[in-house]
C-alpha positions as CSV (number, residue, x, y, z in Angstrom):
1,X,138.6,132.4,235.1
2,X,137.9,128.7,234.0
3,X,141.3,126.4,232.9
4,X,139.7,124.2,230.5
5,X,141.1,120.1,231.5
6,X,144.3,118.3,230.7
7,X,144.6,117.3,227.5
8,X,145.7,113.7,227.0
9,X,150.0,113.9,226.9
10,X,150.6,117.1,229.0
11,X,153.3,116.7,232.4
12,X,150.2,116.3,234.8
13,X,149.9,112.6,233.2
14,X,153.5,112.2,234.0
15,X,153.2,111.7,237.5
16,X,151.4,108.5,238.0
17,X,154.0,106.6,236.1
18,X,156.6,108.4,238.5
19,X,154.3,107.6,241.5
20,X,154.5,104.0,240.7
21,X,158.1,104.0,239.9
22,X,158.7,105.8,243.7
23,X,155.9,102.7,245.1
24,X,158.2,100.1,243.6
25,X,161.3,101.3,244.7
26,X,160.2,102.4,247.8
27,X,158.3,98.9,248.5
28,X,161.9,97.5,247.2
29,X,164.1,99.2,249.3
30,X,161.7,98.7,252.5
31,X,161.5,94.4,251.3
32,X,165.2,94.8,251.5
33,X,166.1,96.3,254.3
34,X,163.5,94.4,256.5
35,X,162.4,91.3,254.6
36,X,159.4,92.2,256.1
37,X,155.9,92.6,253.5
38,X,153.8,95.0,255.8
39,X,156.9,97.2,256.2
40,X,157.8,97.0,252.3
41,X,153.8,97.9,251.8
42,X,154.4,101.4,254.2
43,X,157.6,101.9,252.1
44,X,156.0,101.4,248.9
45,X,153.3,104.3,250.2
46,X,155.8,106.2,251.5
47,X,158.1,106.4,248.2
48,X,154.8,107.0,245.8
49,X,154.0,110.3,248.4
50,X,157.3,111.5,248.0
51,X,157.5,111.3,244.3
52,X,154.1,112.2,243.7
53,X,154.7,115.2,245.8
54,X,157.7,116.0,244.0
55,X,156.5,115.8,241.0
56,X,153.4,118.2,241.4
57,X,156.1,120.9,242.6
58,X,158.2,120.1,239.6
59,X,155.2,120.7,237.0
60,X,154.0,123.5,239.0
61,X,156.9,125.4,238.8
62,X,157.1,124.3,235.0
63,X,153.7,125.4,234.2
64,X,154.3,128.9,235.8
65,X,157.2,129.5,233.9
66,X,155.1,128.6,230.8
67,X,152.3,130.9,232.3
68,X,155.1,133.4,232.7
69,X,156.8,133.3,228.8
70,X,153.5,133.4,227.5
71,X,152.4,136.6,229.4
72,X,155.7,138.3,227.8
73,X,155.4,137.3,224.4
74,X,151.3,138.3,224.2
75,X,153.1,141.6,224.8
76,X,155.8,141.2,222.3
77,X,158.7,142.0,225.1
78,X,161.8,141.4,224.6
79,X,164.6,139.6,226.4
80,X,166.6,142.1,229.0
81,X,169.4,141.8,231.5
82,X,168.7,144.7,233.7
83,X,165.5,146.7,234.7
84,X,165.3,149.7,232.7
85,X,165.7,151.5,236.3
86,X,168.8,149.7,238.6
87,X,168.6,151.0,242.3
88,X,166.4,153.4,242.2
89,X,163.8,151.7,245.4
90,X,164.8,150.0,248.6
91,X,164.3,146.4,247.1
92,X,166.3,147.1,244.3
93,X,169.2,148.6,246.2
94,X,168.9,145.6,248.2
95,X,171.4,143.1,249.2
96,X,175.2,142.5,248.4
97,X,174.9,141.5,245.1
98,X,172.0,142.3,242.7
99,X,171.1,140.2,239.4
100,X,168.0,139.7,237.1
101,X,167.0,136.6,235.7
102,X,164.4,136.0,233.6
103,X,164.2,139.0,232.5
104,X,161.7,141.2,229.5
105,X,161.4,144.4,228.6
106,X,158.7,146.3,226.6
107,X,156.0,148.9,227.7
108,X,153.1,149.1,229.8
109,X,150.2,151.9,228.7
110,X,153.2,153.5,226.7
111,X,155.2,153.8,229.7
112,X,158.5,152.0,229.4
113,X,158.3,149.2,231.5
114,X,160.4,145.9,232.5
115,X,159.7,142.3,234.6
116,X,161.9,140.3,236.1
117,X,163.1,138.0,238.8
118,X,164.9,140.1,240.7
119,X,167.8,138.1,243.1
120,X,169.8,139.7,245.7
121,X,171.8,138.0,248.2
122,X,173.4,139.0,251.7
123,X,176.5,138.4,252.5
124,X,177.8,137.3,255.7
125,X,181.6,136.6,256.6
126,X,183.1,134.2,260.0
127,X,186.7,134.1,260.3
128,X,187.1,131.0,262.0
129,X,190.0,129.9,264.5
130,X,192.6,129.5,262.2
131,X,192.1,133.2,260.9
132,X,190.3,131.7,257.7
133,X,187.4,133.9,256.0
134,X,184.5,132.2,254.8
135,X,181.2,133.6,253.1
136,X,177.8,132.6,253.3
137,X,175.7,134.1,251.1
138,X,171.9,133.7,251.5
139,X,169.8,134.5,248.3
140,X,166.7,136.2,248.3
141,X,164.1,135.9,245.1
142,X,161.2,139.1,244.0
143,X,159.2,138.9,240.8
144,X,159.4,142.8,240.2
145,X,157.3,144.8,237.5
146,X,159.1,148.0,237.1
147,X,157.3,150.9,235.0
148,X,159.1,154.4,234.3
149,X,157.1,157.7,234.9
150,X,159.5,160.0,235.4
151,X,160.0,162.4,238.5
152,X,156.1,162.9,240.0
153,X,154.9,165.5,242.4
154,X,155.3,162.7,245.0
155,X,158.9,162.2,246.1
156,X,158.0,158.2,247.2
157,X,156.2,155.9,248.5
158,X,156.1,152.6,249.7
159,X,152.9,150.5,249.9
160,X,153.9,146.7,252.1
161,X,151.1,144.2,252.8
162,X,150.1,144.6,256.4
163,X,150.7,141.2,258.1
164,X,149.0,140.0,261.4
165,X,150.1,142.0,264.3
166,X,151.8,144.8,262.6
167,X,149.4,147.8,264.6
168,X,149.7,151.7,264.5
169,X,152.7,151.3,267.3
170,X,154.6,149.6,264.5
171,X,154.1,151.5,261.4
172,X,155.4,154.6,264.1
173,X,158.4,152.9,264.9
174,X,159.2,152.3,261.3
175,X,158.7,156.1,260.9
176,X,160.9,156.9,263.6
177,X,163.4,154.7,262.2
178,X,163.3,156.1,258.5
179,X,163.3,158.9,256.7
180,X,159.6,157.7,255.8
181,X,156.7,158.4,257.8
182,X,153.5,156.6,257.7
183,X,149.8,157.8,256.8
184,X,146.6,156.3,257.1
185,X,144.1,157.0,254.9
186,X,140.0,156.9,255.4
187,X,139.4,153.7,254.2
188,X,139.6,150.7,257.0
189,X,139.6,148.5,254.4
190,X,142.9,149.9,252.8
191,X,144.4,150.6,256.6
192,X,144.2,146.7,257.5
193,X,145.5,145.4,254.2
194,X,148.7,148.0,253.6
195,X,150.8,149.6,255.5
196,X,151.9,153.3,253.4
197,X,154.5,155.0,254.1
198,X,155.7,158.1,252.1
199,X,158.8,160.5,252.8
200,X,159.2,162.7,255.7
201,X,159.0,165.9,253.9
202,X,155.6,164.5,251.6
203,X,152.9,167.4,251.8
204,X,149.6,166.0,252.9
205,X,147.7,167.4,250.4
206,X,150.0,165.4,247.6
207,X,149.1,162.0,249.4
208,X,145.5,162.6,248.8
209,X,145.4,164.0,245.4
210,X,147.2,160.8,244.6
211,X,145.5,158.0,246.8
212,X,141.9,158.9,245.6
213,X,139.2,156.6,246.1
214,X,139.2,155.3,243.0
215,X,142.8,154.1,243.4
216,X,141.6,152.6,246.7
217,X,139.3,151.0,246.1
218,X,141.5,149.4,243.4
219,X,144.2,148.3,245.6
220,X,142.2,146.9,248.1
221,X,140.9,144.5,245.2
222,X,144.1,143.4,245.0
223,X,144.8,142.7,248.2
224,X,145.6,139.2,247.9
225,X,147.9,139.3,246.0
226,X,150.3,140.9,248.8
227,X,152.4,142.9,246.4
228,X,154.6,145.5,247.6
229,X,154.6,148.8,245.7
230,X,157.3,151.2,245.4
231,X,157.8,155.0,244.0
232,X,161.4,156.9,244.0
233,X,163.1,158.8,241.6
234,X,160.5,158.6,238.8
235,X,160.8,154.6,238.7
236,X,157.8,152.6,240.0
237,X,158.0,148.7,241.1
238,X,155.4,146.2,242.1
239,X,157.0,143.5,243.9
240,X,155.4,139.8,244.9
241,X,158.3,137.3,246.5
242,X,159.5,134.2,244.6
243,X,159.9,133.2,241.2
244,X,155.8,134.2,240.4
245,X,154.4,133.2,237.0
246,X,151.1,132.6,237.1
247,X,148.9,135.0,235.1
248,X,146.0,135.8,237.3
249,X,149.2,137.6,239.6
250,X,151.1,139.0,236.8
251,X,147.8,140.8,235.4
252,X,147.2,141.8,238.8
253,X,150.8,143.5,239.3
254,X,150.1,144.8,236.0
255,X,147.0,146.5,236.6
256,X,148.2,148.4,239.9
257,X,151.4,149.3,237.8
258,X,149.2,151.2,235.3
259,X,146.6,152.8,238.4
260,X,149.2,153.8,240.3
261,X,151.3,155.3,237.6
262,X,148.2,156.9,236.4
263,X,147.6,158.7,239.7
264,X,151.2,160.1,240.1
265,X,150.9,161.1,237.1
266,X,147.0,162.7,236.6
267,X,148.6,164.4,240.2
268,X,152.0,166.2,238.7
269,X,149.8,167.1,235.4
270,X,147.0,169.0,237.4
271,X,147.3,172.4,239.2
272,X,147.7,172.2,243.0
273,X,144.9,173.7,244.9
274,X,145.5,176.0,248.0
275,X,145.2,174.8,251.0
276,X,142.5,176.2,252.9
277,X,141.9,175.7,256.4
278,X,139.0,174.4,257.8
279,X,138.2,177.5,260.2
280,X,138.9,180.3,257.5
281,X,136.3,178.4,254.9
282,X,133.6,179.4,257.4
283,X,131.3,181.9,256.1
């Protein structure tokens, strides 16, 4: 994808009159203080950094949101409170409190479908001393894509982003600890960049009509994005953390929305074959 440059007047030419504002009243404060020059010079540097810093963050976050409104409106969505789904997967039944902000709703491939920053926050109470309660909540922020195609053949799934160190031995605890056990499929490629996990009671034969190699290959593509994908109760959500925006990760969350939603539901739509076993297929 090529970004085509700045044109004269956009925020990115805001930040060298901020820099220079920080440099002066960094060099100010240090002249100050010390009434020392080579000080007031390292104060100067230090106070540009700082803003200029700063202010990168603040116009990246401003252009994502911009990269974000614009995906939404090229779709003609419309403005939402809720996901068209509430609670329906782990990370939406997440947390104390649950809330969407930013949130659009429209349809994906003529799926009814809705995006989001999804917030939840845990709650957790001290009584101090004096028998006083007090509450700290610590909020926790997912850009989810959520796409309805109603109740599958597969009872769920759930697709994480394998991260360093996280081996067979810990994809079996976290079966032995759910109600979700995990399966590896034949690709390496796929096995080192997801863990997949699907219920306990999942016939074999479901997971493979559904993970093709088509779909494989597809996800391993987008890899690096490290979403998370979810399937429960005919409801399925791609999730990236923060507050994303940019449009090479939206179009991304997009496209496994509509190959994985295809798959469940080329799967529920076909006839199941028999199993046969390999040692009664011999002639």
């Amino acid at each position: 994808m090529t970004t085509s440059p700045e044109p004269a007047g956009t925020p990115g030419m805001m930040v060298f009159p901020l820099v220079a504002i920080g440099a002066v009243l960094g060099g100010l404060a240090g002249g100050f203080v010390t009434h020392n020059l080579p000080i007031a010079g390292a104060c100067a540097l230090l106070g540009a950094g700082a803003v200029g810093i700063l202010a990168w963050q603040a116009i990246g976050r401003l252009a994502q949101e911009q990269q974000y409104a614009d995906w939404v409106a090229r779709r003609g969505w419309q403005p939402a409170r809720n996901l068209p789904a509430a609670l329906v997967t782990s990370l939406l039944r997440a947390g104390d409190t649950r809330r969407l902000e930013d949130g659009f709703e429209g349809e994906i491939e003529g799926r009814r479908a809705g995006i989001g920053h999804f917030i939840w926050e845990t709650v957790e109470r001290s009584v101090d001393e004096y028998g006083n309660v007090h509450e700290t909540r610590i909020p926790h922020t997912d850009t989810v894509l959520e796409t309805l195609t109603g109740l599958q053949s597969m009872t769920r799934l759930t697709l994480l982003p394998r991260h360093h160190g996280q081996g067979r031995l810990a994809d079996g605890l976290a079966s032995a600890l759910t109600t979700d056990r995990s399966v590896e499929l034949e690709s390496a490629e796929f096995c080192n960049a997801y863990r997949l996990f699907v219920a306990d009671e999942e016939s074999e034969l479901v997971v493979r009509r559904v993970f093709t190699p088509a779909l494989i290959v597809q996800l391993v593509e987008l890899a690096g994005t490290r979403m998370t994908i979810e399937f429960e109760t005919g409801a399925l959500v791609c999730s990236v953390h923060g507050r994303a925006g940019a449009t090479e990760l939206l179009d991304a969350m997009e496209a496994a929305s509509v190959a994985v939603a295809d798959a469940l539901c080329k799967d529920a739509a076909s006839p199941a074959p028999a199993y046969v076993p390999a040692h009664a297929a011999q002639p």
